[in-house]
NUTOR-514098 format. One record per atom (N, C-alpha, C): x, y, z. Coordinates in steps of 0.001 Angstrom, whole numbers, padded with zeros to 6 digits, always signed. Layout:
XYZ
...
//
This chain:
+134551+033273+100140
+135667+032364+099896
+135749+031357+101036
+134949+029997+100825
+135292+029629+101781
+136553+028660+101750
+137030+028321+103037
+138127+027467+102940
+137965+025908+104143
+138894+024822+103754
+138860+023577+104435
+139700+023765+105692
+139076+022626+106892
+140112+023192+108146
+141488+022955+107201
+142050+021718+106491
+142941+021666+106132
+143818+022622+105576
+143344+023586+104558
+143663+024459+104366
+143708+025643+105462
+142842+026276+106100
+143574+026868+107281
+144049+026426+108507
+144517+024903+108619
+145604+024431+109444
+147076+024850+108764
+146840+024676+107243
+148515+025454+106867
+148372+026525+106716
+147639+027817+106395
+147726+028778+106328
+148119+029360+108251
+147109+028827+109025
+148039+028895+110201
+149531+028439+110544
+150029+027526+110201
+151550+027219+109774
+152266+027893+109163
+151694+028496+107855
+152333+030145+107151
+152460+030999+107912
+151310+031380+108665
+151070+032398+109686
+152168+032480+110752
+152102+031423+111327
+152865+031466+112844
+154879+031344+111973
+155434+031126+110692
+156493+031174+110279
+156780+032507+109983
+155817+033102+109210
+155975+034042+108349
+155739+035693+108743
+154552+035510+109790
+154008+036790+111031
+153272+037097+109828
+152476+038274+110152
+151315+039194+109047
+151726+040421+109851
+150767+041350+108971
+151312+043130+108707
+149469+043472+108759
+149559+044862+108840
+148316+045333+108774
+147806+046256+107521
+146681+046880+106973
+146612+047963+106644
+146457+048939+107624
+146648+050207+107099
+146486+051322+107707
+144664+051248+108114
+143624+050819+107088
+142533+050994+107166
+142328+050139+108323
+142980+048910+108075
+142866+047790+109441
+142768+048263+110776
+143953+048979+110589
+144653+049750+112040
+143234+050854+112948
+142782+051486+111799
+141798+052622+111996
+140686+052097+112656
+140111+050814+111907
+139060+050164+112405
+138847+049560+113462
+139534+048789+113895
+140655+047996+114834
+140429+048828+116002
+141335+050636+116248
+141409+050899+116959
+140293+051242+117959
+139534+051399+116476
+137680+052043+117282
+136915+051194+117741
+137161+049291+117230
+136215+048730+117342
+136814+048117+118672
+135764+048875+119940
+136097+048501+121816
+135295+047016+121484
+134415+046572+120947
+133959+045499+121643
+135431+044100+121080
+135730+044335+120329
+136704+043157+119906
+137979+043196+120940
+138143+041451+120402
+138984+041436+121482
+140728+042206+121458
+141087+042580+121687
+142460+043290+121494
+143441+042394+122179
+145244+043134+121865
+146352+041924+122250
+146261+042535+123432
+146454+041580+124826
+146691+042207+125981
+148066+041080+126463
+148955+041511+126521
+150400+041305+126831
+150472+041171+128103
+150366+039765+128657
+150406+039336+129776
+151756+039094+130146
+152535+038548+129310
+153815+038119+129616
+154373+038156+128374
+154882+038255+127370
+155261+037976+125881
+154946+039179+125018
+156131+040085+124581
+155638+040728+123195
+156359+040205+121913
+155406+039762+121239
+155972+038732+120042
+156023+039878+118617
+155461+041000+119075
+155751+041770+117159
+157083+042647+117387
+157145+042985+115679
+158535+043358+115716
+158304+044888+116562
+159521+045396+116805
+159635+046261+117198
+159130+047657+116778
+159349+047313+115370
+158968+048502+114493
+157065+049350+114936
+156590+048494+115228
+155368+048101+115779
+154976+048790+117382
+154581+050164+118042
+154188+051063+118575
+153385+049473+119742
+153591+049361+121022
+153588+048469+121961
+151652+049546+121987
+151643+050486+121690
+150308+050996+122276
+148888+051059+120828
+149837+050330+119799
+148420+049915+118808
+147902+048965+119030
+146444+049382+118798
+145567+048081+119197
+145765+047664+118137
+145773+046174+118465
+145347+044829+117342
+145416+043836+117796
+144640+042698+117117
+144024+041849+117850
+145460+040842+118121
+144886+039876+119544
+145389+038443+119438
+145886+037495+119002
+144348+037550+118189
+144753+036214+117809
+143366+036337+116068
+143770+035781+115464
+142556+035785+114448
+141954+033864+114098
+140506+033811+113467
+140381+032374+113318
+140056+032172+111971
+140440+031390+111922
+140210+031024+110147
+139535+029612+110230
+138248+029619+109663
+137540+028799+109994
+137000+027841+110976
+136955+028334+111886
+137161+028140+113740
+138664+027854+113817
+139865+028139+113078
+140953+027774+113690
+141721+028853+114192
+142327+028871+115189
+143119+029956+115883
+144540+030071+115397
+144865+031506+115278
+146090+031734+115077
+146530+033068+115557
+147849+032752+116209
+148122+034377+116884
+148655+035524+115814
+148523+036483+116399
+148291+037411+115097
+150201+038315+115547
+151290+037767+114865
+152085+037948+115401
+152734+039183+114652
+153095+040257+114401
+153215+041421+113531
+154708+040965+112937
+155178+041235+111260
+156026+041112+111024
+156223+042417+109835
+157198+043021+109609
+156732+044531+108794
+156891+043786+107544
+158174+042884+106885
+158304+042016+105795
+157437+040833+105072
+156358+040636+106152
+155262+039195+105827
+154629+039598+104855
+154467+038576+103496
+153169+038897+102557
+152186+038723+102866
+151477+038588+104596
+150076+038419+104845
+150068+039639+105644
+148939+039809+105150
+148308+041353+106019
+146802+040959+106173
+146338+041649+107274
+145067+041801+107599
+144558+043128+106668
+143364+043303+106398
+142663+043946+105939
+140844+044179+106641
+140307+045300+106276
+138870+045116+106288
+138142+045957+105053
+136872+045432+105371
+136176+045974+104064
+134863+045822+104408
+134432+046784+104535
+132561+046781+105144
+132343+045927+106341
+132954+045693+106922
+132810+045171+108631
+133147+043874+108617
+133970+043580+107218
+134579+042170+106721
+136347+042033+106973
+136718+041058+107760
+138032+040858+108279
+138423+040355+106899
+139588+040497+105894
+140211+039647+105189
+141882+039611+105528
+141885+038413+104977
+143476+038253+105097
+144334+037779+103478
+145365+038697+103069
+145774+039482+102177
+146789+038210+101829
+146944+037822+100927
+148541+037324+099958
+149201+038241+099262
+150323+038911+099535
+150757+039662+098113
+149473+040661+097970
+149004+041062+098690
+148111+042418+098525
+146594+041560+097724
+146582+040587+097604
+145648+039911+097105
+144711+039161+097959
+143199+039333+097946
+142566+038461+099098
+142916+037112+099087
+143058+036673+100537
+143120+035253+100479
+141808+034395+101160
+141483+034840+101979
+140395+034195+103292
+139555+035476+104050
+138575+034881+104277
+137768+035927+105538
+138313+035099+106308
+138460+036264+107761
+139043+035845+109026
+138004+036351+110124
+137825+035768+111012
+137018+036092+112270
+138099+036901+113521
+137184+037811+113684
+138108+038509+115505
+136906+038614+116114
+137009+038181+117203
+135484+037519+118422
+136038+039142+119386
+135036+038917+119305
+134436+039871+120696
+135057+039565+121768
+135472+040891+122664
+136282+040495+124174
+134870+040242+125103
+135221+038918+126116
+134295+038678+127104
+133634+039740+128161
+132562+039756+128771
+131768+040324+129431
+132509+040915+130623
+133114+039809+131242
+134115+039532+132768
+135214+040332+132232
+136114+040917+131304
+136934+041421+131267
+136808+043087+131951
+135397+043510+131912
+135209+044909+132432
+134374+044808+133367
+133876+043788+133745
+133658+043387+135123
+134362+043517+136550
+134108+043893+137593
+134233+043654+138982
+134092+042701+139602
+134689+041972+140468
+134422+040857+141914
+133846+041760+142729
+133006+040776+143638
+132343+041474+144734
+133361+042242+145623
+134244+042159+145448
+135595+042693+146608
+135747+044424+145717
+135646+044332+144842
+136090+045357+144011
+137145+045531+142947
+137437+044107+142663
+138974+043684+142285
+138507+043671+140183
+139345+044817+139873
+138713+044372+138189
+138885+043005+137786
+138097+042362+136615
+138553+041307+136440
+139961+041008+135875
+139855+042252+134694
+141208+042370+133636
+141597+042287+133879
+142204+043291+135457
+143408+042883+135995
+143739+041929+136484
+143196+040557+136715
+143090+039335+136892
+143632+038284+136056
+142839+038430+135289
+142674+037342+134425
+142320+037844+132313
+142724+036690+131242
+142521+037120+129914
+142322+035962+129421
+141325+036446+128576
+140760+035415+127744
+141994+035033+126550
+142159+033335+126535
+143374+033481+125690
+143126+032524+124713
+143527+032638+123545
+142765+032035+122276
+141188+032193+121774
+140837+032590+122763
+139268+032947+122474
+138169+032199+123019
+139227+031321+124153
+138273+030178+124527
+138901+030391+126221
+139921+030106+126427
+141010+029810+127624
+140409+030773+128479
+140125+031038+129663
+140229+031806+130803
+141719+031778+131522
+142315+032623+131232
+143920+032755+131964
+144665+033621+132641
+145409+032841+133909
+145653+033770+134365
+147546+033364+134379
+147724+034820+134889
+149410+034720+135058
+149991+034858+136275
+150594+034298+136890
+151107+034920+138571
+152078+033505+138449
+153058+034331+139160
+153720+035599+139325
+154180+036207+138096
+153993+037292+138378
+155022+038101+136940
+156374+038800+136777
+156535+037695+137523
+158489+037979+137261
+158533+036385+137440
+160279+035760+137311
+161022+035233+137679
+162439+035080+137808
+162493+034536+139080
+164045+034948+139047
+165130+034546+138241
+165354+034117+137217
+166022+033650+136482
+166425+035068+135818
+165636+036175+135721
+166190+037380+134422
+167351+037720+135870
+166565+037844+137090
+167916+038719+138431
+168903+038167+137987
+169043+037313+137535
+170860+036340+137581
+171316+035981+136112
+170152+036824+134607
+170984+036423+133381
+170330+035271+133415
+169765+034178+133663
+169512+032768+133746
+168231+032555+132690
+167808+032928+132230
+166675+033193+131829
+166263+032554+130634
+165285+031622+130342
+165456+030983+128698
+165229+031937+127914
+166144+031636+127109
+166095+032807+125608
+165852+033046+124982
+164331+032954+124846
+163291+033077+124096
+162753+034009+124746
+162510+034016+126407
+161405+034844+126603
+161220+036291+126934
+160772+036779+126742
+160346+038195+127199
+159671+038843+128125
+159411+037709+129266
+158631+038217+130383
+158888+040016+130992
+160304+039803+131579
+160326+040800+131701
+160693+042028+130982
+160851+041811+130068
+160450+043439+128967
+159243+043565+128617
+158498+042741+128727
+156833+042938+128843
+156411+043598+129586
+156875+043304+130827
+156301+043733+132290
+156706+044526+133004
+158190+045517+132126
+158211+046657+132812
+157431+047617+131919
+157192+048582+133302
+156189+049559+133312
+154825+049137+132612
+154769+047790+133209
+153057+047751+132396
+152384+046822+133459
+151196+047741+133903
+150936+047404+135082
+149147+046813+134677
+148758+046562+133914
+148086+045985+133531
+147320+045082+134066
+148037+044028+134458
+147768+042950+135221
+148157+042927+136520
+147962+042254+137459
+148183+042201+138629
+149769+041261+138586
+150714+041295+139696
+152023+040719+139783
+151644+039396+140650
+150898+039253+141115
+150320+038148+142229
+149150+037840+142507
+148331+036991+142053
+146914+036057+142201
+146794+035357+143320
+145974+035636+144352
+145606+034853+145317
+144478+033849+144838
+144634+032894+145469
+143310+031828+145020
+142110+032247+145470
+141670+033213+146323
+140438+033894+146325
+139895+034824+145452
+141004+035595+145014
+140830+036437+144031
+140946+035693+142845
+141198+034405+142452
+141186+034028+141322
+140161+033034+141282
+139350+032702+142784
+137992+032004+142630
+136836+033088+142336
+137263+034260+142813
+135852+035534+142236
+136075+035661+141168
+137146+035919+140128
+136777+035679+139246
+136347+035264+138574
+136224+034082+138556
+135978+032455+137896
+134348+032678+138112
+134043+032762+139126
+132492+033394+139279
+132368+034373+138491
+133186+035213+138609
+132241+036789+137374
+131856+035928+136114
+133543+035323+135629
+133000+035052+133948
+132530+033419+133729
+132192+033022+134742
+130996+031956+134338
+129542+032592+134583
+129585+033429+135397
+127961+034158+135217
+128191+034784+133935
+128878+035178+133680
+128983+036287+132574
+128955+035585+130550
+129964+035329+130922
+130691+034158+129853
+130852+032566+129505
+129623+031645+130383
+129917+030420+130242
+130031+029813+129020
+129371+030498+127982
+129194+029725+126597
+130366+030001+125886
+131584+031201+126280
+132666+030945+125736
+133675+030174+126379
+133900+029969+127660
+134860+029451+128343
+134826+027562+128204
+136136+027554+127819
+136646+026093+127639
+137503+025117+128354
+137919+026297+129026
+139131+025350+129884
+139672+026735+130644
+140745+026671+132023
+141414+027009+132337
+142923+026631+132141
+143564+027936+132074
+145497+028501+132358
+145656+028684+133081
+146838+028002+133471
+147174+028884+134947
+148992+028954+134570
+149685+030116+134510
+151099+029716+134159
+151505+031221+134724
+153166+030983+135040
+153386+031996+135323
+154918+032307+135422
+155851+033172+136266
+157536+032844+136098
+157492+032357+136543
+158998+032371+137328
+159397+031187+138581
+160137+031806+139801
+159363+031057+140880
+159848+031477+142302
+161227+030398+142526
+161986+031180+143012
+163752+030581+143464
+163309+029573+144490
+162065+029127+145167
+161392+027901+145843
+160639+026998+145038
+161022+025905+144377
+160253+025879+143205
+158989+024763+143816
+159028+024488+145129
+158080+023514+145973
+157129+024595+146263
+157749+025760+146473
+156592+026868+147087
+155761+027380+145806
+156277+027632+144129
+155627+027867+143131
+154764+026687+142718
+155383+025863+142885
+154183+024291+142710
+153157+024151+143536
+152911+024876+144302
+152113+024395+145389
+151143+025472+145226
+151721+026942+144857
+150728+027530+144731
+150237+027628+143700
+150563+027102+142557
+149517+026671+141849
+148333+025993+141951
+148988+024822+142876
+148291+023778+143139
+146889+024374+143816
+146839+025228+144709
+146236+026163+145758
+145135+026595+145019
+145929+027253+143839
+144751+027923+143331
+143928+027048+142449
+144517+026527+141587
+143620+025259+141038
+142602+024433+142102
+142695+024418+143231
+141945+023624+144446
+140570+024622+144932
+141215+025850+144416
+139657+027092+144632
+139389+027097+143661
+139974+027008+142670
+138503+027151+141096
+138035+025839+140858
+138443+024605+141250
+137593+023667+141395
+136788+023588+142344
+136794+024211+143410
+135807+024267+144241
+134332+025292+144471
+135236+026453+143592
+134226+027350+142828
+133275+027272+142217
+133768+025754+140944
+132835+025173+140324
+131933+024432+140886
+132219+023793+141456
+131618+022889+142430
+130302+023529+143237
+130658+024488+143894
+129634+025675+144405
+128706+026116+143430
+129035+026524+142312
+128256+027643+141417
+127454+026331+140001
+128109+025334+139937
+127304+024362+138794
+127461+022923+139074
+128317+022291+140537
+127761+021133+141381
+129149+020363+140445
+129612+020683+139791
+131040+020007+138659
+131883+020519+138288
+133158+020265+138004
+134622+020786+137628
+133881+020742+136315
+133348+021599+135478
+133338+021829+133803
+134443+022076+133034
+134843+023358+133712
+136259+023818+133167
+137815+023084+134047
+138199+022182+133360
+140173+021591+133455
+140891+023004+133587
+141501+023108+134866
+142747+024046+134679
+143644+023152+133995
+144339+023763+133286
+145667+023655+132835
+147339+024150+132989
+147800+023938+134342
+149113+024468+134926
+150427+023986+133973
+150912+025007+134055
+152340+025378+133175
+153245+026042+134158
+153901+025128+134577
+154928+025393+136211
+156556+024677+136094
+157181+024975+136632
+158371+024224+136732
+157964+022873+138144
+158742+021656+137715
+158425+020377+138633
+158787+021452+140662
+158296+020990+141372
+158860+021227+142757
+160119+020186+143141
+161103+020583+143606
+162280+020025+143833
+162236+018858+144296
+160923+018582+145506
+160291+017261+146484
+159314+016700+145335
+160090+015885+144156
+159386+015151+143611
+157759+014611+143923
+157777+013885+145654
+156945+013647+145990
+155858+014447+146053
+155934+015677+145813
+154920+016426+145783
+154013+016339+144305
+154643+016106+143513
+153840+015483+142661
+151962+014769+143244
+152832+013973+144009
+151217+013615+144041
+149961+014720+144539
+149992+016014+144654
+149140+016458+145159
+148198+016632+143954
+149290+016643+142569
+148396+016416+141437
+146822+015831+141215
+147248+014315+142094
+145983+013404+141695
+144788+013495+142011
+144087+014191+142373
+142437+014715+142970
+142655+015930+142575
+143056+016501+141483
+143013+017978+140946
+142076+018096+139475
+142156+016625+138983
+141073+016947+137811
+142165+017859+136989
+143396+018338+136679
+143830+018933+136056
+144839+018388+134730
+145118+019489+133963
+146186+019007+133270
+147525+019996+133664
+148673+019309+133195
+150020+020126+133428
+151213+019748+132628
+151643+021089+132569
+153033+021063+131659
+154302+021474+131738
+155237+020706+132097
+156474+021126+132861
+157258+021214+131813
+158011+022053+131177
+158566+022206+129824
+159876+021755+129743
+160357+021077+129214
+161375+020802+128562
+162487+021842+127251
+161427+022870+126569
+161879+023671+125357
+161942+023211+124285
+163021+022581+124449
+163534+021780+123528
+164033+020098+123792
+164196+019074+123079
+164450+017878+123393
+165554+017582+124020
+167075+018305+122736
+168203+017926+122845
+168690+018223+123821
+169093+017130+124627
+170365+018146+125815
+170979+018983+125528
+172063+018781+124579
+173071+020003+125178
+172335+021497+124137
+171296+021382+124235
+170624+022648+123377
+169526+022966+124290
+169331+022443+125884
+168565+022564+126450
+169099+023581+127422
+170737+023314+127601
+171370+023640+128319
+171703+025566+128039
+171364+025399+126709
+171550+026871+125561
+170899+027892+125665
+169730+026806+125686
+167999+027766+125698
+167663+027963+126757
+167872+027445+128128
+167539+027406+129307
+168056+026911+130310
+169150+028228+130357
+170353+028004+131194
+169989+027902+132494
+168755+028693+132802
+168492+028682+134338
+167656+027388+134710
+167113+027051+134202
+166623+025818+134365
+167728+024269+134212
+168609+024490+133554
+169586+023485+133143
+170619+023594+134515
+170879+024806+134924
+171653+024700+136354
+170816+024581+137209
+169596+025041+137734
+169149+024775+139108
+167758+023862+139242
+167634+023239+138234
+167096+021346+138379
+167734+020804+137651
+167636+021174+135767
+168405+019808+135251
+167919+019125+134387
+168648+018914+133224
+167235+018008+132151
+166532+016317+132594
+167787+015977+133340
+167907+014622+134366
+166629+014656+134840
+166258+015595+135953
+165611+015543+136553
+164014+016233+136217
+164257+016958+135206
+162886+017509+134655
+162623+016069+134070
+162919+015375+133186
+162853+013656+132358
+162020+013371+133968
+162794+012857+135222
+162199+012680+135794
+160719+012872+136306
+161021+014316+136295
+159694+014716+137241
+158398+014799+136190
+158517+014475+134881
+157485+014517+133919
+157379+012775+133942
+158064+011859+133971
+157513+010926+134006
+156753+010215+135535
+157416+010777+136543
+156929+010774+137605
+155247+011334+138363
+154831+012443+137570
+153448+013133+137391
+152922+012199+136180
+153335+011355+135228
+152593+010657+134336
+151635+009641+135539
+152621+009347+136607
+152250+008254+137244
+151030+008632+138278
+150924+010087+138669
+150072+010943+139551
+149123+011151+139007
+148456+011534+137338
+147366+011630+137282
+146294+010725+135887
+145424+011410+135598
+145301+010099+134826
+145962+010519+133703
+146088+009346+132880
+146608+009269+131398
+146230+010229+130502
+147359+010904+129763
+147209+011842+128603
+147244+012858+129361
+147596+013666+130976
+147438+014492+131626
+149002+015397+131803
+149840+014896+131367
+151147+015348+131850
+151778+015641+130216
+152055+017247+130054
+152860+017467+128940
+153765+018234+128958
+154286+018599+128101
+155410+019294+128348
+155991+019915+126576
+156124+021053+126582
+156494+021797+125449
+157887+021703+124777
+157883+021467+123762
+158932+021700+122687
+158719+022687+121568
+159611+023707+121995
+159662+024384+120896
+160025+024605+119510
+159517+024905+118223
+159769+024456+117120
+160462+025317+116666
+161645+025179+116145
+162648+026176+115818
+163646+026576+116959
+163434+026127+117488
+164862+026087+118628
+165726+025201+118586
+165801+023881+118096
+166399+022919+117592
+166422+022573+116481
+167896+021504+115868
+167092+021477+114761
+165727+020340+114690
+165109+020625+113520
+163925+019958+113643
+163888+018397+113808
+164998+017619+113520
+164879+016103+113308
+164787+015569+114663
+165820+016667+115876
+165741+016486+117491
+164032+017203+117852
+163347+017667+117347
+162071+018093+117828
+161230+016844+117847
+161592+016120+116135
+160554+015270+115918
+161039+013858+116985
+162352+013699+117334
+162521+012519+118165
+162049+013050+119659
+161680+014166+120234
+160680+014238+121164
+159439+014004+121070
+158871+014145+119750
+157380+013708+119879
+157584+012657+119786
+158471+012099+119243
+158070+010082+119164
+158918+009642+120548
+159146+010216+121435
+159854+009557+122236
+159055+009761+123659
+158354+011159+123814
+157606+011559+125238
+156793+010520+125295
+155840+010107+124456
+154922+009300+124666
+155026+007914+125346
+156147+007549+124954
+156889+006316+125608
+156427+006195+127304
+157268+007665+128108
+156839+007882+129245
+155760+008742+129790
+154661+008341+129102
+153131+008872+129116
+153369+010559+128902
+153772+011512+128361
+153945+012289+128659
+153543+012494+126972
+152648+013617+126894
+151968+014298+125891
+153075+015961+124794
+153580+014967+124009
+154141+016776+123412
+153563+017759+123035
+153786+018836+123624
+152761+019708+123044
+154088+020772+121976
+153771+021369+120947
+154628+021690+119566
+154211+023105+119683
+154843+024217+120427
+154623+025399+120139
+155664+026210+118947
+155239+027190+118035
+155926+027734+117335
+156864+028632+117943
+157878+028682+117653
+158862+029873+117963
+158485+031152+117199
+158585+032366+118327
+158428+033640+117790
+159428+034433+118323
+159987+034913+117556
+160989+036073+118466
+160710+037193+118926
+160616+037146+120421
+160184+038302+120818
+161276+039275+121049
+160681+040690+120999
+161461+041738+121017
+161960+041491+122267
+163065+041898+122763
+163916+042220+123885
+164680+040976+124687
+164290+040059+124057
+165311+038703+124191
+166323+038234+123443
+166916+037446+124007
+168755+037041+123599
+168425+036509+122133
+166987+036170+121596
+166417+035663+120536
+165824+035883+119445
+165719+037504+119870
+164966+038631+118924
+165097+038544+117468
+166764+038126+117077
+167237+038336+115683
+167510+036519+115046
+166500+035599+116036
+166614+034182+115300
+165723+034057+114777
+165829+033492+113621
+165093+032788+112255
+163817+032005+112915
+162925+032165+112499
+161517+031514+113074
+161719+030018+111471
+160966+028931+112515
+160959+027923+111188
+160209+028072+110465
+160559+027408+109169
+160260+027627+107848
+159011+026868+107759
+157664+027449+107017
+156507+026490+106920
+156822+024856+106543
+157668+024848+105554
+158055+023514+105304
+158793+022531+106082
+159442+023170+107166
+159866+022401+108729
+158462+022246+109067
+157542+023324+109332
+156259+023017+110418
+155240+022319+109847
+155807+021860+108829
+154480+020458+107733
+155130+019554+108223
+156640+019052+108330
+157256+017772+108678
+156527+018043+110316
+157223+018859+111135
+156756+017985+112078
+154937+018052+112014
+154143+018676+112219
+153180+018692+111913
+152541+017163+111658
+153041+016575+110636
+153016+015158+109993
+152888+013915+110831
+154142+014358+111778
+154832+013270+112661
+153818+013485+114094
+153450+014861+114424
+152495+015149+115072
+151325+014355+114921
+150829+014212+113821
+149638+013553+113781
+149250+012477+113997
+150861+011741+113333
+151012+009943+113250
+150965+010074+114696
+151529+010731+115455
+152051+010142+117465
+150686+010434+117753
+149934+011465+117926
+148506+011734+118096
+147556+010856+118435
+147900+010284+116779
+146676+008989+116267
+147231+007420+117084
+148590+007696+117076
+149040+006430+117725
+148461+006232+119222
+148935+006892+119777
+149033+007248+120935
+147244+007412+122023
+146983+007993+120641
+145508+008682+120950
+145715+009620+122373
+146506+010390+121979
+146665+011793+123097
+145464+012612+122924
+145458+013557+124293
+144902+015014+123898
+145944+016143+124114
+145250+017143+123430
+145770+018663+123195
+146078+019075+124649
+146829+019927+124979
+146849+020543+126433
+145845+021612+126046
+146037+022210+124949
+144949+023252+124788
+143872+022657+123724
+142658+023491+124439
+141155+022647+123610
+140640+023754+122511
+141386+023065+121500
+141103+024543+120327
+141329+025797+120196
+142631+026516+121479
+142738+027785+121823
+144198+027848+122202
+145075+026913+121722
+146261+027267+121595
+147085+027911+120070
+147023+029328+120063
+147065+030175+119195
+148253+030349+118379
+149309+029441+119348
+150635+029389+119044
+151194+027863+118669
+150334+027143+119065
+150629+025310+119080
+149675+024959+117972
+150306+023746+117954
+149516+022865+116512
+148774+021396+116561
+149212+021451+118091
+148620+020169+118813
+147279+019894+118532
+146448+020586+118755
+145119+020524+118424
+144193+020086+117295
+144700+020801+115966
+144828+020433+114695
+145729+019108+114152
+146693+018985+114793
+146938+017608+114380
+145963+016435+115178
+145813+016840+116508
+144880+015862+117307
+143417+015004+115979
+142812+016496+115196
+142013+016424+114616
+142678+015815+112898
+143648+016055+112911
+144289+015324+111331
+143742+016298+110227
+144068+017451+110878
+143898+018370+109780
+144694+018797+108923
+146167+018741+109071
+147166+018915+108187
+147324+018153+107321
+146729+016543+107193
+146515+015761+105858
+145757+015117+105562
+144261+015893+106260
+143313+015093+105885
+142333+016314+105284
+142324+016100+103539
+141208+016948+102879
+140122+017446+102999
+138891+016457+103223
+137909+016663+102953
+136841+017250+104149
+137532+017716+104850
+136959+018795+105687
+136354+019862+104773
+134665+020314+105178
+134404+021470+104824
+134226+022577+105701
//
């Protein structure tokens, strides 16, 4: 059965509204098969509760090279299935599509020369991304402040999985394991993480570490191949911005949502201790630090209503600043758990409007084909209304 990207650009749009379910046979297969890649919960648990935190299942699944996170819902009419070493994905108990689940990378059960696992490092994310997370807290849950969507920390208690803190040495040996290991999958670098109550001292160490995996590269293949991609809150000393510009990177200082006083809702801790004022600022201010199409910033879909989503995509661009359109998922153990995810037919409108700003604009994706949760990518490519893709 084959299918058009077009068609699994909306079936990913179904997907990320609607969540999918498993079979039992799924589950069985799934659990045995070590080489695939499995969910590893860095920061975020997005399935319902009903759902045992210690079954394996995958990520993310692709439907015709397209990515989609595989978000568990017990009520969804899509389910995964298998059948002779064949992934399908189910309508109403009815086949709909073969689906791909890729193999986990080499570097994930790998060592650094220090002795440092990789896993605990770093995860392959979308199937392409090399990513890492640090820090894994922020202070915003100590004080209630916390945007209300997320789930960092009910993720991250008692799961020690990952490391709580990345040094840029330890995150340049890595970068060595899985380019010896893994170059033909790796596409780009992540770098994202909570937030330190210094927000000049969390900017910077990003910055830090992005300055050793470009230099890593540099050592091991003579070129920055792989773009980190930082997802940080602005540093308070605006001016620091510029350390941006000789980083070769991209970055995304989030916004959530467009509307003010719904910014103020979703992300209370951020709305008292910088400010939507000044986030506006500090995203158009980094437009000016690196090159063009480099500075974005997230809106979430279904956190507003949608007509204020779509006047952020037509409006960021104005001040060079790239929207990137992630889906809302409710994760278990947030103030958000029991809100309505949008309706596929919201995520075709904006979707739409996505494409027109895209094409206008001629942006890029923050993520390069491996944002599992965003739609940026696929609209970049005009797959939501353009047919004749085979």
């Amino acid at each position: 059965m084959a299918t058009s990207k077009n068609e699994a650009a909306h079936l990913k749009l179904r997907l990320l509204s609607e969540g999918l379910k498993f079979t039992d046979n799924f589950l069985n297969v799934f659990a045995s098969a070590s080489h695939l890649m499995p969910k590893r919960r860095a920061y975020n648990t997005s399935d319902a509760a009903s759902l045992p935190r210690s079954t394996r299942i995958p990520q993310e699944i692709f439907i015709d090279g397209v990515v989609v996170a595989v978000n568990f819902r017990d009520n969804s009419r899509w389910t995964l299935d298998v059948e002779k070493e064949i992934f399908w994905l189910l309508m109403d108990d009815e086949r709909a599509v073969k689906v791909e689940i890729k193999a986990a990378p080499a570097f994930l059960q790998m060592n650094t020369p220090s002795g440092v696992e990789c896993g605990h490092i770093a995860n392959l994310y979308g199937g392409s991304s090399l990513a890492y997370f640090t820090p894994a807290n922020c202070y915003f849950f100590a004080e209630g402040s916390e945007c209300r969507f997320c789930s960092l920390a009910t993720t991250r208690k008692d799961n020690h999985e990952f490391a709580n803190v990345i040094s840029p040495t330890v995150a340049g040996d890595v970068l060595e394991v899985a380019l010896l290991s893994d170059r033909d999958t790796l596409r780009q670098i992540m770098l994202v993480g909570g937030n330190l109550r210094d927000y000049d001292a969390g900017f910077l160490r990003h910055v830090a570490i992005v300055r050793e995996l470009n230099s890593r590269q540099r050592m091991l293949v003579g070129e920055v191949r792989l773009l980190s991609h930082i997802a940080t809150m602005p540093p308070n000393d605006l001016h620091l911005l510029k350390e941006l510009g000789d980083l070769n990177c991209h970055i995304t200082m989030n916004l959530e949502v467009f509307d003010a006083n719904r910014f103020e809702e979703v992300a209370p801790g951020k709305a008292r201790d910088f400010g939507r004022t000044k986030m506006w600022d500090a995203l158009e201010k980094a437009a000016h630090s690196v090159p063009a199409r480099s500075v974005h910033t997230i809106l979430v879909a279904g956190l507003e209503p949608i007509h204020r989503t779509i006047d952020g995509i037509r409006t960021l661009p104005e001040i060079g600043v790239t929207p990137i359109i992630n889906v809302f998922h409710n994760d278990r153990g947030t103030h958000y758990e029991h809100f309505p995810r949008p309706s596929y037919e919201e995520l075709v409108e904006i979707a739409y409007v996505l494409e027109e700003v895209y094409e206008k604009y001629q942006l890029t994706p923050y993520w390069n084909g491996c944002g599992r949760n965003a739609i940026d990518f696929e609209a970049q490519q005009k797959w939501f209304s353009t047919t004749d893709h085979s």
